[in-house]
N, C-alpha and C positions, 0 to 999 in steps of 0.2 A: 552207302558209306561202309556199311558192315562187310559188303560182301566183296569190296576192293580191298579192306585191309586182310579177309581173308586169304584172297588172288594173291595180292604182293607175298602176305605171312610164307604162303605155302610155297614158294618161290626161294625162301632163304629155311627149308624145312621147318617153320615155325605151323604149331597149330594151335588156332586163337581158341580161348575156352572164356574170356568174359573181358567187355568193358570194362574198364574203372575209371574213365575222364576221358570227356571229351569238350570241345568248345568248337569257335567256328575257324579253328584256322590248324586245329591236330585231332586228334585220336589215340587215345595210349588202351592197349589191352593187355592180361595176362596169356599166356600157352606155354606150351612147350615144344622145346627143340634138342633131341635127342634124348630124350629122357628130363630134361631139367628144364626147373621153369625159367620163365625171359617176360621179359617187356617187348612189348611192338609200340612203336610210335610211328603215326602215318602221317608226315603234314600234309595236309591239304588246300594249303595255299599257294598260291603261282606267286604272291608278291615278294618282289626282289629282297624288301627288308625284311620277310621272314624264313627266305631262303636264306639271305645272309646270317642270319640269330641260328640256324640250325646246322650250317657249315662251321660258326664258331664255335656251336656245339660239341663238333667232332674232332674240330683238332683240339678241344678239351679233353675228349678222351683219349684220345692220343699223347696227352701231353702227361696226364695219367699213368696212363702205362709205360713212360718211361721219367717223368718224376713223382712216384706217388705223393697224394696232400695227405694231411694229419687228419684227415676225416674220412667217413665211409663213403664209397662211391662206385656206382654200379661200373659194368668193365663195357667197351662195346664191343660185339659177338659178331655183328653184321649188317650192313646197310646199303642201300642203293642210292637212286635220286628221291625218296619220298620217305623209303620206311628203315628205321631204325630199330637195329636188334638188340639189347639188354642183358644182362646178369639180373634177376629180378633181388632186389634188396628185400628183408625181413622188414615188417613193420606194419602201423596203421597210419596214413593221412593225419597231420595233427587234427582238420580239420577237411571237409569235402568242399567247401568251396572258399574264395575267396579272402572274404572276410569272418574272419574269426565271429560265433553268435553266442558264444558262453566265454566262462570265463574259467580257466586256467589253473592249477595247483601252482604250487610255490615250485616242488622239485619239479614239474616239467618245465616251466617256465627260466629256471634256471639252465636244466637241461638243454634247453631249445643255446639258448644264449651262448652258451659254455661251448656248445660245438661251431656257433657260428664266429667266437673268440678266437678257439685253435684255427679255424681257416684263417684269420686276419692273420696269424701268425706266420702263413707259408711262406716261402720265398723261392718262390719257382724261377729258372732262366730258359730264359728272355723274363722276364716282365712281362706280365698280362697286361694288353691292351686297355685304353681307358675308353671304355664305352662313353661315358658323357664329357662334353663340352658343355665345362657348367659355365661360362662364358655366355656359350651361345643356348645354352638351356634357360637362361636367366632372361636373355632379350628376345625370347620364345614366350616365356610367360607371360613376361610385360606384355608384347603385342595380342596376347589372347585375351587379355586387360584380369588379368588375376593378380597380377602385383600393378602399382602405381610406382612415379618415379621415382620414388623415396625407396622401394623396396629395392628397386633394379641397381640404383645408387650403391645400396648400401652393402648389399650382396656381392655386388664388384667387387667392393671395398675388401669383404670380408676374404673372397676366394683369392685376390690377390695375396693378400695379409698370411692364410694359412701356406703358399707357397705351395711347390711341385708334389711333393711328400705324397705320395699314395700308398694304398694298401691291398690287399688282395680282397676279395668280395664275391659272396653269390652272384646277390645282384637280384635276387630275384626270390629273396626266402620267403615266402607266401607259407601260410597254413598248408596247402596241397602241395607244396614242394619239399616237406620236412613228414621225415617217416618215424617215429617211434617203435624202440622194442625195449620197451625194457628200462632198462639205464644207457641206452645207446639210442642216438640220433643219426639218422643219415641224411644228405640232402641229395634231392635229384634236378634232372632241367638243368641245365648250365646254358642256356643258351647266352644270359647276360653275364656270365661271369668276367670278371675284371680287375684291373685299378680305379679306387674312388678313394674320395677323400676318407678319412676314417668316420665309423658312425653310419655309413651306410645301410648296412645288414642288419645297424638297430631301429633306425628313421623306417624301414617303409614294415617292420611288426608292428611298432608304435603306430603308423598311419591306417594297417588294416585290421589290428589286435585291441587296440587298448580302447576301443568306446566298450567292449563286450567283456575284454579280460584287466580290471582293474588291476590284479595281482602280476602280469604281463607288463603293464604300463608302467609300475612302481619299481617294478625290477629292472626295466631301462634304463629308467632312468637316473637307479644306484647304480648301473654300470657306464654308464658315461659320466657319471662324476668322476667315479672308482679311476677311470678311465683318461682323466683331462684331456676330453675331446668336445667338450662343450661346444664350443662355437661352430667343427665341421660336423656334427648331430644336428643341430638346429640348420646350418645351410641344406643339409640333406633333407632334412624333415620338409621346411618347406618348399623346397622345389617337387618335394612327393606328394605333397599335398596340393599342389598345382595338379600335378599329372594325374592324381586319382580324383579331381574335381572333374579333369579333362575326358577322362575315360568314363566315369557318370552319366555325366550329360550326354554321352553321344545313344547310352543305353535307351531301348524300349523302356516306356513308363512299367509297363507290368512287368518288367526284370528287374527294375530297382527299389528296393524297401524303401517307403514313407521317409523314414528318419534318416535312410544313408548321407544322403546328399548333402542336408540338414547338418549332419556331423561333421560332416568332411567340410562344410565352409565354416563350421567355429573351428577346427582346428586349421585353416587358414589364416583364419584372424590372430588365433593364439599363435601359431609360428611365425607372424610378421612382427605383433607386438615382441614377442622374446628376440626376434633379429634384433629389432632396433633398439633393445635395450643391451645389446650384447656391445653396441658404441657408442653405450651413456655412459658405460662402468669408468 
C-alpha cells in the first residue's frame, strides 16, 4: 500500500513523508510538492460506488474554485484515476477515529456546530445533488428489519409533510473529517456532500459523538430547537442510526467496542419512540 501511494505521489511530483488515515477502501498521507505541503489520497477500491463518492468529490472541488463556500476548504492541486492531490489545511483531527471516546469542551463543540451552520447556509448554483432517497432509505431499513411497519409508516408520513426544501450538507462530518486550529474549523472528504433535509450535519455528530461527548449532545440539540428543525433532525437521526447499526454488524468482533453496538440500538429505540411521538403532538 505504502509503496503504491508512493509510485502514484511521485508521479504528480508529490513526496510522501507520513500516513495519517487510512481504512480499507483509501489512504491519505502528508508530503510535499514543490516546496509546500499536500495531502495524497489514494483510493484503493475498484467498487463503482466508491469510484462514484470520489468523482463527486472532485467536481466539489471544482465547484469550489469557482464558487467558493463560507467555510475552509482544501483546493485540489492534482489527480488522476486513484490519487488525489491537496492544499494541506492547518489543524488537528477532532478526533482519530470514528467515533468520538471523550468528551468535548463547550467552545469546540460550539465551534464544530457553528461551522457546520455557515455551510447550511451556502447556496451554490446548480443545487447540490441529493445523495439520499429518504423514500427509498426508509423501505431499505424496514427490509433489513430495523424499523417495523409503524416506523416506515410514519417516516413516509413525515418526509412527505417536510416537503422538497433542502439544504446544503457535509454529509459526512465525522470527528476525522473536522480539523481544528484554533477558533477555526475546516472540513475535509466531500465525497457525500449534498442536499438533505435540514439537521443532517447535526443527526450523524449526535449519532457518533454524544454517548462520549455529553457537552456535544446537549449543544445539538439547543441547536435544533434554536433552529425549528425538529422533526427533519429526528428523520435524519434515525435513519443514521439504522445505518450505523448497519455498518457495526458487518464489523470484525475485535474492531468493535463491547458497548458500541449496545449504544447504537438504545438510540434506535429512542429515535423511533421521539419519531412517533413527533405525530401524537
Amino acid at each position: 500500500m505504502f509503496a503504491a501511494l508512493v509510485a502514484r505521489a511521485a508521479a504528480a511530483g508529490v513526496g510522501i513523508e507520513r500516513i495519517v488515515h487510512r481504512t480499507d477502501k483509501a489512504v491519505v498521507a502528508t508530503g510535499r510538492q514543490d516546496g509546500r505541503p499536500v495531502v495524497a489520497k489514494l483510493l484503493l477500491s475498484d467498487d463503482p460506488y466508491w469510484v462514484g463518492r470520489r468523482q463527486h468529490e472532485l467536481r466539489m472541488y471544482e465547484l469550489f474554485a469557482d464558487h467558493p463556500p463560507p467555510v475552509e476548504v482544501a483546493q485540489a492541486l492534482w489527480c488522476d484515476n486513484h490519487l488525489t492531490v491537496l492544499t494541506q489545511l492547518p489543524g488537528q483531527r477532532l478526533h482519530d477515529q470514528r467515533h468520538l471516546t471523550h468528551d468535548v469542551s463547550v467552545p469546540v463543540a460550539r465551534l464544530v456546530l457553528d461551522t457546520l451552520d455557515t455551510l447550511a447556509g451556502w447556496m451554490p448554483a446548480p443545487a447540490l445533488p441529493e445523495p439520499v432517497d429518504y423514500h427509498g432509505r426508509i423501505d431499505a431499513e424496514h427490509a433489513a428489519a430495523l424499523l417495523d411497519d409503524a416506523d416506515q409508516h410514519t417516516l413516509h408520513t413525515l418526509v412527505e409533510q417536510l416537503g422538497p426544501a433542502r439544504i446544503v450538507a457535509h454529509g459526512d462530518p465525522l470527528p476525522t473529517n473536522l480539523l481544528l486550529d484554533g477558533e477555526r474549523c475546516a472540513l475535509v472528504d466531500w465525497e457525500h456532500a449534498g442536499s438533505y433535509l435540514p439537521g443532517y450535519d447535526l443527526a450523524l455528530p449526535q449519532t457518533v459523538g454524544a454517548a462520549a461527548s455529553p457537552t456535544l449532545a446537549v449543544t445539538i440539540t439547543d441547536r435544533v430547537h434554536v433552529a425549528g428543525i425538529t422533526t427533519a433532525y429526528h428523520v435524519n437521526l434515525l435513519l443514521l442510526a439504522c445505518r450505523e447499526i448497519r455498518i457495526h454488524t458487518r464489523l470484525p468482533a475485535a474492531d468493535l467496542p463491547s458497548s458500541r453496538l449496545a449504544y447504537l440500538r438504545q438510540l434506535l429505540q429512542r429515535s423511533r419512540r421521539d419519531i412517533r411521538a413527533l405525530t401524537t403532538r
